[in-house]
C-alpha positions in Angstrom: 0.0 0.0 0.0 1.9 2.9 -0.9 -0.2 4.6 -4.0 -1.3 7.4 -1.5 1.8 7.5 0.3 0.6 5.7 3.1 2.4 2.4 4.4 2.7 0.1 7.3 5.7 -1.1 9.2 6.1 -3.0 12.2 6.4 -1.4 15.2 10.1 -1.0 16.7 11.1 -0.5 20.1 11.7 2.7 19.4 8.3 3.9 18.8 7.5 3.9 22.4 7.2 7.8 22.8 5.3 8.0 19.4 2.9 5.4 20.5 2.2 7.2 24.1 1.5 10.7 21.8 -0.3 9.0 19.7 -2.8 6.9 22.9 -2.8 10.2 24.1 -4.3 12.3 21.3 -6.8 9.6 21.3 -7.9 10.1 24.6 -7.7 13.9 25.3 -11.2 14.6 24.6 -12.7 12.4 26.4 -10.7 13.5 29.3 -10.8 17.0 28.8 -13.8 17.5 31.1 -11.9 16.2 34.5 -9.8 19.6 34.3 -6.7 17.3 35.1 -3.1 19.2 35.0 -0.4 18.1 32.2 1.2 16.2 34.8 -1.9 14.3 36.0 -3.1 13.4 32.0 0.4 13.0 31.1 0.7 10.0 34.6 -2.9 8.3 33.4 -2.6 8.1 29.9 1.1 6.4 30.1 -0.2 4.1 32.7 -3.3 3.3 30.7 -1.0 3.0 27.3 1.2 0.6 28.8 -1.3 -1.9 30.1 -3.0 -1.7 26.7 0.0 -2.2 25.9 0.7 -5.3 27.9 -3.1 -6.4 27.1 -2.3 -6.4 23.3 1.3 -8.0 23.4 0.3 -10.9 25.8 -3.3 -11.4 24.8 -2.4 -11.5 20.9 1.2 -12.1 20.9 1.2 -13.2 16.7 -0.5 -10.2 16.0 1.1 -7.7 13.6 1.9 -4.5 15.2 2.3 -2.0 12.4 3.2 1.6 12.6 1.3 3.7 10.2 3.0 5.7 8.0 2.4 8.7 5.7 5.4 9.7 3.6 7.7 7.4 6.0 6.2 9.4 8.7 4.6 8.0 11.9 1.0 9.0 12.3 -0.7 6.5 13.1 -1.0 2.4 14.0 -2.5 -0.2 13.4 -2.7 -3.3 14.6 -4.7 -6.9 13.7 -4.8 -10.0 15.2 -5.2 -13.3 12.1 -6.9 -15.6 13.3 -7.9 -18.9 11.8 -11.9 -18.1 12.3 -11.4 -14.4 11.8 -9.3 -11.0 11.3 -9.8 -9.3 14.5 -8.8 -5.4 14.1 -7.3 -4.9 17.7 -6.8 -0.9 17.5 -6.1 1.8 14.5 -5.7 5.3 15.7 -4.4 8.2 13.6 -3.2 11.7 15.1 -5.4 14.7 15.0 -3.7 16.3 11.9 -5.0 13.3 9.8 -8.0 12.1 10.6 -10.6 12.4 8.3 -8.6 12.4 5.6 -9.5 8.8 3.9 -6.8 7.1 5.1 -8.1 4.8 8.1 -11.1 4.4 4.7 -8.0 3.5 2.7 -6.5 0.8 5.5 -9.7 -0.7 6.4 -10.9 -1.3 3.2 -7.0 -3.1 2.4 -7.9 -5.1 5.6 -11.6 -5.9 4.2 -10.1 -7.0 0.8 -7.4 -9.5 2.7 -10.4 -10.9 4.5 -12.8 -11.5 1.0 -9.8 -13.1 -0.4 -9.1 -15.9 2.7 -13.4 -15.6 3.2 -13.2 -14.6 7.2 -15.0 -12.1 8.9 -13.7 -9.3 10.5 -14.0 -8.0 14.1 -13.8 -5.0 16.3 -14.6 -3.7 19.6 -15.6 0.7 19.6 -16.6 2.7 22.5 -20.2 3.2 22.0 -19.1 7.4 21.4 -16.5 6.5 19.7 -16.3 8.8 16.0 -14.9 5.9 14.1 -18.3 4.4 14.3 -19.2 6.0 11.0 -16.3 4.6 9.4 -17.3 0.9 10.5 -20.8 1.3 9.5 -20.1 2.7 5.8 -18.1 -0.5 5.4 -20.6 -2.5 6.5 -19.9 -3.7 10.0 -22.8 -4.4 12.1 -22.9 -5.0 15.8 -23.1 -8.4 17.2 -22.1 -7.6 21.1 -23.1 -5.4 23.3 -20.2 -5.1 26.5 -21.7 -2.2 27.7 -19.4 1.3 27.2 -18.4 -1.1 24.0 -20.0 -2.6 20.9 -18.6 -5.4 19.1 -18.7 -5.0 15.7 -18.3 -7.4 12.6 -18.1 -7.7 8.9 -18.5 -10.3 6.9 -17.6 -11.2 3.2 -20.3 -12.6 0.9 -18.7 -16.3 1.1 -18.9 -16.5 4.9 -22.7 -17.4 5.7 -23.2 -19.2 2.4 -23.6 -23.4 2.6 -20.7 -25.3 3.0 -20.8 -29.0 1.6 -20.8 -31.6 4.1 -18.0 -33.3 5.2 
């Protein structure tokens, strides 16, 4: 995927402080209304980024962790779990400065392709608020879960539900 400039690599270790701006700007708004200090946001959000983190890493250790970038720049991630059953799309975030811009369009719908072609579904889990809901629904995700705060969300190609000859 590089047509629009846009490319995935895996994550290094020395993303770390890129990855923490990036959880951060993620989370800002919906923390804004606390009236924390810099110093208070800046102590939550690294401990809340490294047990997501941790979570991701030990929960879905095969999973590719890709940085995503724009020009070889870092601005966003994305990271997907392949599952025999199922693609499960753990997390993409993009900074503030390129959201709405087509590109998470432009990576989901590479992600949606790669699941047509091995016929699995893919899933998600979105806070209920959460903007990217839009996104998911234009593709066609639907929910299947409700976990309260958070929907769980699939997609599934054509070949998925259809009959499968007995064994």
């Amino acid at each position: 995927m590089s047509a629009t400039g846009v490319a995935l690599r895996p994550v290094r270790p020395d993303d770390g402080p890129f990855l923490r701006r990036l959880y951060a700007s993620t989370r800002l708004e919906e923390l804004a209304p606390l009236g924390w200090s810099a110093a208070q946001l800046e102590l939550f959000l690294g401990q809340q980024f490294d047990a997501q983190h941790r979570h991701y890493r030990a929960r879905y250790p095969d999973a590719a962790f890709s940085v995503i970038l724009l020009d070889r720049q870092p601005i966003g991630r994305l990271y997907a779990a392949r599952c025999p059953e199922r693609i499960l799309l753990l997390d993409i975030a993009l900074l503030p400065a390129h959201r709405n811009a087509g590109i998470g369009t432009h990576l989901l719908g590479a992600l949606l392709a790669e699941a047509e072609q091995a016929g699995k579904p893919v899933r998600l889990h979105v806070e209920r608020s959460n903007r990217a809901l839009r996104l998911y629904e234009r593709h066609g995700f639907s929910v299947v879960g409700d976990e309260g705060v958070y929907w769980c969300l699939e997609w599934a190609p054509a070949r998925v539900g259809s009959a499968q000859p007995a064994a």
